[in-house]
Short mmCIF file of the C-alpha atoms (twelve columns), coordinates in Angstrom:
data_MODEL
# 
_entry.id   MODEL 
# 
loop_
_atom_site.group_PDB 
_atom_site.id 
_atom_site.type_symbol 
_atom_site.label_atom_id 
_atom_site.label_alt_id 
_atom_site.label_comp_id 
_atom_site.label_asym_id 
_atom_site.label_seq_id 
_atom_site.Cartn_x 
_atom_site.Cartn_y 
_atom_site.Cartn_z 
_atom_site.pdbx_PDB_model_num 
ATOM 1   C CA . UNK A 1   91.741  72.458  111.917 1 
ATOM 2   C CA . UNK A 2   88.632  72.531  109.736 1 
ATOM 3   C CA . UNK A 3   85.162  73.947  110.371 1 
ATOM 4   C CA . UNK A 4   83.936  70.677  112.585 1 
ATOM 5   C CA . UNK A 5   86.959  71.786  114.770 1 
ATOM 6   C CA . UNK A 6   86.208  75.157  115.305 1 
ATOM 7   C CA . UNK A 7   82.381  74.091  115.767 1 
ATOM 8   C CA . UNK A 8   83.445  72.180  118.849 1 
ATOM 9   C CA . UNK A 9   85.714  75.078  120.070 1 
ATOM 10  C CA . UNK A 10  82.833  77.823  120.234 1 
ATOM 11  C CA . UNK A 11  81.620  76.803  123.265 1 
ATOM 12  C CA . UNK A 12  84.227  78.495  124.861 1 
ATOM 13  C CA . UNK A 13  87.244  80.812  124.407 1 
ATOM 14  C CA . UNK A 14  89.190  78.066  123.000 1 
ATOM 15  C CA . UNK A 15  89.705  79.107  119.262 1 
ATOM 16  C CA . UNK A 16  89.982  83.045  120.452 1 
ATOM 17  C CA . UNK A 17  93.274  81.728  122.979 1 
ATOM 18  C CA . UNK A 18  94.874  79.482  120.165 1 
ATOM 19  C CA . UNK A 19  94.239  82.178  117.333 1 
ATOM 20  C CA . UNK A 20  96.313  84.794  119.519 1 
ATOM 21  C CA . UNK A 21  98.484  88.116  118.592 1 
ATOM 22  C CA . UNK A 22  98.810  88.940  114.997 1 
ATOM 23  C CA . UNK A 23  96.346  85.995  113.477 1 
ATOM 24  C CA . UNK A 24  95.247  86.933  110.078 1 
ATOM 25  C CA . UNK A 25  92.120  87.105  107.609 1 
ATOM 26  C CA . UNK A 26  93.407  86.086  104.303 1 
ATOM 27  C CA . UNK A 27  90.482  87.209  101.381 1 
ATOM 28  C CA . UNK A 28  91.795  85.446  98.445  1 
ATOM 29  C CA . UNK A 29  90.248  84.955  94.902  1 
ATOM 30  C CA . UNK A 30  89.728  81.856  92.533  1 
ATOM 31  C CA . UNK A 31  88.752  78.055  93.299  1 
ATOM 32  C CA . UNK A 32  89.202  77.272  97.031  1 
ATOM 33  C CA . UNK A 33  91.554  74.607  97.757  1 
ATOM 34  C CA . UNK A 34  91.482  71.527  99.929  1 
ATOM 35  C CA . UNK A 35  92.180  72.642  103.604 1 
ATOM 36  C CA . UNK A 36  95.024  74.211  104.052 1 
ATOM 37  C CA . UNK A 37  96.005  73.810  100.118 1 
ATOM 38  C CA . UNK A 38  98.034  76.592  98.586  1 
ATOM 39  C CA . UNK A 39  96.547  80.158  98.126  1 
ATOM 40  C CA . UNK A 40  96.759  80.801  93.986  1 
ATOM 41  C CA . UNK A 41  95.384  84.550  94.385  1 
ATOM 42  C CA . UNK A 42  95.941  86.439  97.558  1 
ATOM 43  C CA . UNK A 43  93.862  89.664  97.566  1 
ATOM 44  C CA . UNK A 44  93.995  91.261  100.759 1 
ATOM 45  C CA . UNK A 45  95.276  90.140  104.718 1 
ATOM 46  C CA . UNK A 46  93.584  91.732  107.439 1 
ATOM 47  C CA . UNK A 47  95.359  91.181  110.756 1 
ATOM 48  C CA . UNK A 48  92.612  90.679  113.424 1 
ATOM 49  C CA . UNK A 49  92.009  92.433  117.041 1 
ATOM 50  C CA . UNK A 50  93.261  90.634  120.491 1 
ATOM 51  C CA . UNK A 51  91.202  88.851  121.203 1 
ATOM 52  C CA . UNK A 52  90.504  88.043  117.098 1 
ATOM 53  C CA . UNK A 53  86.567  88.522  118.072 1 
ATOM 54  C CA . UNK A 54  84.255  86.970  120.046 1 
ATOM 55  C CA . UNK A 55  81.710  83.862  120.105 1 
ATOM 56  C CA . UNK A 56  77.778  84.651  120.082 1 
ATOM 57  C CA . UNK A 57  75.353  82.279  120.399 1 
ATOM 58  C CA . UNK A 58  77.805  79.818  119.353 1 
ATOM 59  C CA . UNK A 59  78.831  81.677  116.180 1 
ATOM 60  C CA . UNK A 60  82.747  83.204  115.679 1 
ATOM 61  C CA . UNK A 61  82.213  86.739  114.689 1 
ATOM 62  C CA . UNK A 62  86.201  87.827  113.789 1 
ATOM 63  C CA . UNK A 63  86.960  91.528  114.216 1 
ATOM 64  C CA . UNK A 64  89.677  93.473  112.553 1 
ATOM 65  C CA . UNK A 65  92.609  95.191  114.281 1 
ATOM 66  C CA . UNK A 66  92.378  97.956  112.528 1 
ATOM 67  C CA . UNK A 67  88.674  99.946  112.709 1 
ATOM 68  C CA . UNK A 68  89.458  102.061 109.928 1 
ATOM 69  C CA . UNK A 69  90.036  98.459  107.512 1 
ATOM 70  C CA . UNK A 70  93.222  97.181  105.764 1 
ATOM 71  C CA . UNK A 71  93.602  98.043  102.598 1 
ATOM 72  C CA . UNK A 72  93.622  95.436  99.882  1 
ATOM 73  C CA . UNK A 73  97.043  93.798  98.547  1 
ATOM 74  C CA . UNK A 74  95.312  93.033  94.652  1 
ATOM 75  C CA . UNK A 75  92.219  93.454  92.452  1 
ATOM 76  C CA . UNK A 76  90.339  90.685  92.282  1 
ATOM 77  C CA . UNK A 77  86.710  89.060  93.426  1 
ATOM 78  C CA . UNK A 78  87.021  87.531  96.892  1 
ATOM 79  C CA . UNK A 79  85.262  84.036  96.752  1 
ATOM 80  C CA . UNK A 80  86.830  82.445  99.758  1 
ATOM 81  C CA . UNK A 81  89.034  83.454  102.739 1 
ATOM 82  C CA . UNK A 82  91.273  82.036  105.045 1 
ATOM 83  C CA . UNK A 83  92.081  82.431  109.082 1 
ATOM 84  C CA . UNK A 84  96.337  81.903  109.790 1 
ATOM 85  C CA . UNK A 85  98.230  82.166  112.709 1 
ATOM 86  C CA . UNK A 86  100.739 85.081  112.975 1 
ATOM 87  C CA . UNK A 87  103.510 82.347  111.974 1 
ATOM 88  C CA . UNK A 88  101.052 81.309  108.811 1 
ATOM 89  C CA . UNK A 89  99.968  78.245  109.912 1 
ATOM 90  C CA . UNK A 90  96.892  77.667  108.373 1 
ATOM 91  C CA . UNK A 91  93.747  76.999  110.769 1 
ATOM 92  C CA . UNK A 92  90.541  76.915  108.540 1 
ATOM 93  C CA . UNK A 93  88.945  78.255  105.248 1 
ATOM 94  C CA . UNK A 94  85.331  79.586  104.871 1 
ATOM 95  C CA . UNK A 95  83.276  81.148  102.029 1 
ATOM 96  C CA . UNK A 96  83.045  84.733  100.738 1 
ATOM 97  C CA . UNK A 97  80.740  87.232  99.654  1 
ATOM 98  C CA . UNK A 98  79.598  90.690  98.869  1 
ATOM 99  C CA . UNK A 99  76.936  91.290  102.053 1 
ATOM 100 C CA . UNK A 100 74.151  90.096  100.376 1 
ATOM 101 C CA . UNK A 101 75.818  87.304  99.123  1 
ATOM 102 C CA . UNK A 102 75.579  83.742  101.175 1 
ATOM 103 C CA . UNK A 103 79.107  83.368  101.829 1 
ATOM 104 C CA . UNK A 104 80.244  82.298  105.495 1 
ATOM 105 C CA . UNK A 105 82.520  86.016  105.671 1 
ATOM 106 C CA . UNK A 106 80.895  89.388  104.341 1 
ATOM 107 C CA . UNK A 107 83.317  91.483  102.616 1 
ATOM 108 C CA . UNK A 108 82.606  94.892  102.667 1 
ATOM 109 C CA . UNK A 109 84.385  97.148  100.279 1 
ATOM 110 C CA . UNK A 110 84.414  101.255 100.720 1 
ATOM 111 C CA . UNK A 111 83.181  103.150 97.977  1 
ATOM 112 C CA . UNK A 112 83.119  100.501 94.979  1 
ATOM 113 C CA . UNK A 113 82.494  101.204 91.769  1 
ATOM 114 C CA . UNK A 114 78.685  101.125 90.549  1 
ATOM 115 C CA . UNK A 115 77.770  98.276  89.000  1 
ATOM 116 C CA . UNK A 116 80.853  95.886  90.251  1 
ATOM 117 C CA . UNK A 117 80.400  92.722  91.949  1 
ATOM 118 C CA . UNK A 118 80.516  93.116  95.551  1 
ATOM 119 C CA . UNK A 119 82.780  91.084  96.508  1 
ATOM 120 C CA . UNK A 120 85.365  92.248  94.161  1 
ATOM 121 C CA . UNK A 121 88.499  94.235  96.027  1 
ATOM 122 C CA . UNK A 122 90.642  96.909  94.543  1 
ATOM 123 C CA . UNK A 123 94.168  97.330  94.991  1 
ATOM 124 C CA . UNK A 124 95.218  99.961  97.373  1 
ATOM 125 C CA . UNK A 125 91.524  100.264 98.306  1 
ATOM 126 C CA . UNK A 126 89.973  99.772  101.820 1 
ATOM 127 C CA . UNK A 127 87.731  96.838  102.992 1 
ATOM 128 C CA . UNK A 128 86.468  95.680  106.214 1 
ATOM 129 C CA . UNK A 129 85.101  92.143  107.216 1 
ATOM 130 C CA . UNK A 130 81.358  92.712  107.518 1 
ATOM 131 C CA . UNK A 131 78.888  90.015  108.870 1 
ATOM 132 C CA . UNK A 132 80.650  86.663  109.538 1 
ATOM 133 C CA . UNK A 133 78.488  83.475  109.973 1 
ATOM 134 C CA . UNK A 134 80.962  80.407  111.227 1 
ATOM 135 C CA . UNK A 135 79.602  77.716  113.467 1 
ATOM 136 C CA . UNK A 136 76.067  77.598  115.077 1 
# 
């Protein structure tokens, strides 16, 4: 599925049904692949709420299962991320950045050094998906 896909599935609660239990945020470092291409730096997995969010004014906003965040898997700058089924099957990739960045998924990360990119997770440390922009 890429981004055209989902476009044409926010009118409704299509993508929300097929996404289902246990669907994952994957925030992942280095060059973004070709759709569904392999993931060369996995940084963090957040497993996303039942429904995985909701669509607004025909724009996916993705919300975490976990309100207090997921902690991150790796150190590293997130520059893209990635939505998966439970089973891994891949369903589409979007941008990242810090939140003032102009990536398609805000990462927010708690209590970051000063002075460090935004963007940039730590292992062990907590982050939560801020402002997401997908569709519209």
């Amino acid at each position: 599925m890429n981004v055209l896909a989902i476009n044409a599935m926010l009118g409704g609660p299509g993508l929300l049904a097929y996404l289902g239990t246990g669907a994952r945020f994957l925030a992942c470092g280095g060059v973004q692949p070709a759709e569904g291409g392999a993931i060369d730096a996995l940084l963090a997995a957040a497993e996303l709420a039942l429904p995985a969010g909701t669509v607004d004014n025909g724009r996916l906003v993705l919300v975490q299962a976990d309100s207090a965040g997921d902690m991150a898997l790796a150190t590293g700058i997130a520059t893209w991320g990635r939505v998966a089924l439970a089973d891994g099957t891949w369903v589409a990739d979007f941008s990242m950045s810090g939140p003032s960045g102009t990536g398609q998924v805000k990462l927010v990360v708690v209590n970051p050094p000063e002075g460090d990119p935004e963007a940039k997770l730590y292992q062990g440390g907590t982050f939560f998906l801020g402002e997401v922009v997908i569709g519209g």
